[in-house]
N, C-alpha and C positions, 0 to 999 in steps of 0.2 A: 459432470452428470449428477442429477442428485437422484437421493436413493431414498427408502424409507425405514425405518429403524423402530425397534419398540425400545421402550428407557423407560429404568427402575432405580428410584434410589434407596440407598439401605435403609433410610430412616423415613421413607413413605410406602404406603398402601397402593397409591396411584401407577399406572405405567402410561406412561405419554409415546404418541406414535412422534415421531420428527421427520420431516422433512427434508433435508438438510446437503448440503452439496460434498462429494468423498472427496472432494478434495484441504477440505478444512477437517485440521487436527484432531488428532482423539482430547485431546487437553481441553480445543475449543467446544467440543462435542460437553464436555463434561460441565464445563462454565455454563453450558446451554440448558442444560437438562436440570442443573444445580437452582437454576434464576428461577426457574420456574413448580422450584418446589418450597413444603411448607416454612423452611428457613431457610435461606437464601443466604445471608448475613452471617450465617456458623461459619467461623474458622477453620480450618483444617487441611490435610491434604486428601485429593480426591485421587483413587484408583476405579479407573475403568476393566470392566472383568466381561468377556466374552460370555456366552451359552455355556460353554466348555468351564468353564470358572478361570481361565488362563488370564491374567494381567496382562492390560495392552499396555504398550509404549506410548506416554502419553504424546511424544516428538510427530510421531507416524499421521500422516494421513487418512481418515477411512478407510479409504481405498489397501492403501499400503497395509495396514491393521488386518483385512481381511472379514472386514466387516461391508455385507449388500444388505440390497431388499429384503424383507423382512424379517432380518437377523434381531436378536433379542441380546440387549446389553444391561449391566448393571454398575451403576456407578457409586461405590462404597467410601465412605466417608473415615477417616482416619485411620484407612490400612497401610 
């Protein structure tokens, strides 16, 4: 099923709605959301953070994470 999600990263202004199917990873979630912001190419490890500010597992699927429809995430960059 796919769902729609709003996505922020730490080091942009922009929040992108996504599309995106809960069965593909929070990892892949984050590589996705990363491509399309203004450095792409920065190194580093990305943490995905819930509403809540909670760190998801990046192994988990959407779904499993506990992230639906128009859940708000934020993917931080060298936490």
């Amino acid at each position: 099923m796919r769902v729609y999600l709003f996505g922020y990263l730490s080091d942009d202004f922009f929040g992108r709605v996504m599309v995106t199917p809960n069965h593909q990873t929070v990892e892949q979630l984050a590589a996705q959301l990363t491509a399309w912001g203004p450095t792409p190419e920065q190194p580093g490890t990305l943490t995905v953070m819930n509403e809540r500010g909670e760190a998801l597992d990046s192994a988990l699927t959407i779904a499993q994470a506990g992230l639906g429809n128009g859940d708000i995430f934020t993917v931080v960059r060298g936490a």
